[in-house]
N, C-alpha and C positions, 0 to 999 in steps of 0.2 A: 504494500500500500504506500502511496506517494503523500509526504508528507506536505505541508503549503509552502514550504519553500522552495522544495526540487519542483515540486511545480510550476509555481513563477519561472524557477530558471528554466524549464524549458518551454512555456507562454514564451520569454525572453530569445530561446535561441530559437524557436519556430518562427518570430517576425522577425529575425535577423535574415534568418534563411529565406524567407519569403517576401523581403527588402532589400535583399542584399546590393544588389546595384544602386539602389535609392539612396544606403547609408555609406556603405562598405568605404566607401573613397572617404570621407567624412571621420571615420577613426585612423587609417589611414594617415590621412592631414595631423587630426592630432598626436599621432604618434609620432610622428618626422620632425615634428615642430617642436614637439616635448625633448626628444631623443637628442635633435639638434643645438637647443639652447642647453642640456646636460652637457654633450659633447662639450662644446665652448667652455664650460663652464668648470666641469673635472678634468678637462686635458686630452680624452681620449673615451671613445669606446667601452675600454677594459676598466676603465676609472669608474665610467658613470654605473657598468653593470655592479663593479665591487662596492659603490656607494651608495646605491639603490637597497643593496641588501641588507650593509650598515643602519642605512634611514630604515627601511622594513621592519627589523630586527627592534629598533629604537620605539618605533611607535608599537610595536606587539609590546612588548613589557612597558611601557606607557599605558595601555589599554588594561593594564591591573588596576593602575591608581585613577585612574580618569573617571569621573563624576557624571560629568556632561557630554552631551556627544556636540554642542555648539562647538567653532572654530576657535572661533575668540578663546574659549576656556580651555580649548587642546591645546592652543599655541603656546597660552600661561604656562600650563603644565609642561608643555615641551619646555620652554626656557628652564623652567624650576627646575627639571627632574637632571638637563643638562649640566645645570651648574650643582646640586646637589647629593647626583646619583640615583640609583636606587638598589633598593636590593634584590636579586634574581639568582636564580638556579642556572638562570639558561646560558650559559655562554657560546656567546658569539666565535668558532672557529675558524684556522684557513681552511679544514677538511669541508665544512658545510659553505662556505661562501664559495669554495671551489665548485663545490659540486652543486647548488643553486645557480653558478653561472656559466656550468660548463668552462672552464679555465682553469688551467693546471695550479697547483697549490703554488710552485713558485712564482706566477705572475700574480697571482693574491698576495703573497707576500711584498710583493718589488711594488706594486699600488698601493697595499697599506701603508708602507714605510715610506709613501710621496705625500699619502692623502696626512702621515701623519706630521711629516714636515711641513705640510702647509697648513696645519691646524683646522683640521676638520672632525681626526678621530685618533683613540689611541689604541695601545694595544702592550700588552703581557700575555705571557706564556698561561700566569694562571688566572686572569678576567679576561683572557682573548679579547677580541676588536670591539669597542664599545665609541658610537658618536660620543664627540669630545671633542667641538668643534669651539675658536677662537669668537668673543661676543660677535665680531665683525661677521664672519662665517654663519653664525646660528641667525642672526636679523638678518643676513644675503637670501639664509636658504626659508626663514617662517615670512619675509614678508615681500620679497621679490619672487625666490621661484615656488614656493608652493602656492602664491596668489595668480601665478601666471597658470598654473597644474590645475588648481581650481576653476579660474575663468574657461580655460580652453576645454575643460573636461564637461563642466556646466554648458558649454557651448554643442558638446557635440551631443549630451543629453537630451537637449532641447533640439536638434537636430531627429533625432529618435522621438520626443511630442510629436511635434510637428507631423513626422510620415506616419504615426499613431492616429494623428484625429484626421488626415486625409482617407484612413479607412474606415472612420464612422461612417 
């Protein structure tokens, strides 16, 4: 028996399927333009996937302590928990950042050790790779790129309305 949420999701991938030309180029766009200003922005490719996982990693153990699901009050949380820590079981490894991004552990290595020189994230042997990003870095990344992650993702959403009420 399907429960309401595998449900949704596949409502969700039957009008993908059944749109696909209508949207398909539209996530597309967002993804090139997401992807692109990453690239600029970590160096490389191999950067942006290793620091994609960092930030992923960051907001899962974030989603312990977090209260609210508004922005505003994640973003709070994200500064505080960055400058304070928190505490987790989970450690971030090269073996799991490797194998999340398909790339061998020592180019996980040789990007941590770039991303960590330029003050974005640190790392030990025994708390593995933890965001720990310079104040300048953490306002770059809560109020430039994930406001730009937002607009363009809310954009393509509404993209998805849109071919939604043309089949009312």
């Amino acid at each position: 028996m399907l429960v309401e949420g595998q449900l949704l999701n596949i409502k969700m991938e039957n009008f993908l399927q059944q749109n696909f030309v209508a949207v398909w180029h539209h996530f597309l766009s967002f993804e090139i333009s997401r992807s692109k200003f990453a690239v600029e922005t970590w160096g490389s490719g191999n950067a942006y996937l290793i620091f994609q996982v960092i930030a992923w990693h960051h907001i899962l153990v974030m989603n312990d302590e977090a209260k609210s699901k508004l922005r505003e009050e994640a973003v709070e949380l994200w500064f505080k928990l960055t400058k304070t820590g928190f505490k987790t079981q989970n450690v971030l490894t090269y073996s799991l950042i490797s194998s999340l991004t398909s790339l061998s552990i020592e180019t996980v290595r040789r990007h941590v050790k770039k991303l960590q020189n330029k003050k974005w994230v640190y790392y030990s042997k025994k708390e593995g790779v933890k965001y720990s990003p310079s104040e300048e870095n953490n306002k770059f990344l809560a109020d430039i790129f994930n406001n730009k992650e937002v607009r363009d993702l809310g954009r393509f959403l509404d993209v998805i309305e849109k071919q939604k009420l043309k089949l009312r």
